[in-house]
N, C-alpha and C positions, 0 to 999 in steps of 0.2 A: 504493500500500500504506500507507505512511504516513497519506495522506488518509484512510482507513478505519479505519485503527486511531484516529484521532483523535476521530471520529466517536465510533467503539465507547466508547469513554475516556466523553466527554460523555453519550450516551446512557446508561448501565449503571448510575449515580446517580439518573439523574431516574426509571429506572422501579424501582430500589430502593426510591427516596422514596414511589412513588404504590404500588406495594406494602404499606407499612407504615403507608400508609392507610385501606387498603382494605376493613381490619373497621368500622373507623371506618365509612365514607362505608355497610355495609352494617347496618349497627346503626341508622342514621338511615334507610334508606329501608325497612328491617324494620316497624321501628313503624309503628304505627298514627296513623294524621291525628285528630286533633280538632278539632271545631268553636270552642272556644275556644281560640284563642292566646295570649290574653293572662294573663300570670301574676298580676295580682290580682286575688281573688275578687270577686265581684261588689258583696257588701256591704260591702267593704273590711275587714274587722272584723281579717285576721287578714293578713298579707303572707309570702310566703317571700321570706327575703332573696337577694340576691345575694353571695357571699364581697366580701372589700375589694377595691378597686380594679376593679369590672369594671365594661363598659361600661353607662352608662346606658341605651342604649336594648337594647330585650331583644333584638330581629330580628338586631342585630349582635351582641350575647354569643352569641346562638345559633349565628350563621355561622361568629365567631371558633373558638368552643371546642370540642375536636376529642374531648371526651371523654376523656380519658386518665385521670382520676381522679387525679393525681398531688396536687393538691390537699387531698381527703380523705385521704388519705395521710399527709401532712405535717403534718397541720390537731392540733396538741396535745388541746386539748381534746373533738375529733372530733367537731365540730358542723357540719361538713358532710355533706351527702346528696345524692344523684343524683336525678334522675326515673327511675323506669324505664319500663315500654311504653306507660303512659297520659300518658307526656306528651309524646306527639308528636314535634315537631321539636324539644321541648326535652329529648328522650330521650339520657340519661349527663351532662346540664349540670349540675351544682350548684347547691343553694341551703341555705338555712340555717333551721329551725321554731325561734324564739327562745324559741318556751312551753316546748320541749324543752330546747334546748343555747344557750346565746348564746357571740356571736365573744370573745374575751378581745382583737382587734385587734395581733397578733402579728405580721402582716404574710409570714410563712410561703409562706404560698397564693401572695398575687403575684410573689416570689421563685422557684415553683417552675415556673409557668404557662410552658409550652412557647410561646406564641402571643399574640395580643394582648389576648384576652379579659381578663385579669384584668392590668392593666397596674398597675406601681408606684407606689404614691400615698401620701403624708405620712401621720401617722396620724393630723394632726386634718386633713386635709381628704378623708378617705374619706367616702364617700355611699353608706351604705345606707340611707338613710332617719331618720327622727325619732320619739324618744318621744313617745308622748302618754300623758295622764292623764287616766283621766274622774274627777274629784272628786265625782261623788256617788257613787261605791263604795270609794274609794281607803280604807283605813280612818285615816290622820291627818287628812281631809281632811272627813272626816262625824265628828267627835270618837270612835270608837272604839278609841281605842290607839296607839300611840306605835310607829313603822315605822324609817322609814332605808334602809331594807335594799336600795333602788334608789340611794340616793346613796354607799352606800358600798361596793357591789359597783363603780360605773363606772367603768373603766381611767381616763377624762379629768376625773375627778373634778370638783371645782367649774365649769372649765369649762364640762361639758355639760349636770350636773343639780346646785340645792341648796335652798334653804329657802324657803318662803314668808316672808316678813321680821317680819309683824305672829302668823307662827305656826310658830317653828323647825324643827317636826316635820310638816308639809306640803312634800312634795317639789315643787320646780317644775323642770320643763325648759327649757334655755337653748339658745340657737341654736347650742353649740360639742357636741350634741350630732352626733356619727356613725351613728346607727341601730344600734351592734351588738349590741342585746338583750340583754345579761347582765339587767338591771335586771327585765326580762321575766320569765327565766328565775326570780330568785331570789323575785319580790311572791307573800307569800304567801297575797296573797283567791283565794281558792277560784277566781274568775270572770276574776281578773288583769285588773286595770284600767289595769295600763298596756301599750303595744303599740308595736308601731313601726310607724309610719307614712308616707304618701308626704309629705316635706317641705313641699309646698304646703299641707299639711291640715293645717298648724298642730300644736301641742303640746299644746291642751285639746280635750277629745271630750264631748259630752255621753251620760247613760245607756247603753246600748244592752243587748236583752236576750241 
């Protein structure tokens, strides 16, 4: 008797747990498959970020994160979003459109992250990515007016973005950038010439239409 209740004890948790799963795990196999899996576009022009701290590679953010939204939730300036049914396996994950909302790098998100997906990381060594600038649109940059407005929205200030040195009023990006888009959010050329990029792609971009 004993033996059995013991059993019951151990069991009665674990199918609790896979219970409270189980929208989850049916949310993901609801959706629809898509032939691309990879979350950046083709032309690179434009990236959805990933909030701070989550795994660089997407396969495992995707495994990690159980959907729960708590994230968006929490997120102050609510510049997080979900995918919803068109994006496949990356369906209820999080990402971040910087043209819209950029991160203010609060740190919120990975504090509230039930799982490993979005694991606690310093706030200058988060990796969403890197500003770039294309200079022939940027307008300090083609002499049309006198900007800033990327260097002094950045939480990491001189650190990550500051001046061109022979032209005060030309933004330049520095390596202690974190990708979290405010700078994005606020340039105000019509076409926004600066974006955040995959790290390896450097800081300067030439034209693009």
């Amino acid at each position: 008797m004993f033996r059995r209740t013991a059993i019951k004890g151990i069991l009665k948790p674990v199918l609790y747990g896979l219970l409270a799963l189980l929208p989850y795990a049916l949310a993901r196999l609801m959706a629809p498959m898509v032939e691309n899996q990879n979350p950046i576009p083709p032309d690179r022009r434009r990236l959805r970020l990933r909030p701070p701290g989550a795994l660089q590679n997407d396969f495992a953010f995707t495994e990690a994160c159980i959907g729960c939204g708590l994230c968006g939730e929490i997120c102050p300036p609510r510049c997080i979003k979900f995918y919803q049914r068109q994006g496949g396996e990356r369906v209820n994950t999080p990402y971040i459109v910087p043209e819209e909302k950029g991160c203010t790098l609060c740190g919120k998100c990975m504090k509230v992250c039930p799982t490993d997906a979005l694991m606690p990381v310093a706030r200058n060594d988060i990796n969403m990515g890197i500003a770039q600038i294309d200079r022939t649109a940027c307008y300090p940059w083609v002499d049309r007016g006198v900007c800033g407005a990327c260097a002094t929205i950045c939480p990491l200030g001189s650190r990550a973005i500051g001046f061109d040195f022979a032209n005060i009023y030309r933004p330049v990006v520095k390596a202690g950038c974190v990708g979290c888009g405010l700078c994005v959010e606020v340039c105000p050329h019509p076409s926004v010439p600066i974006r955040v990029a995959l790290r390896f792609e450097g800081t300067i971009t030439g034209h693009r239409s």
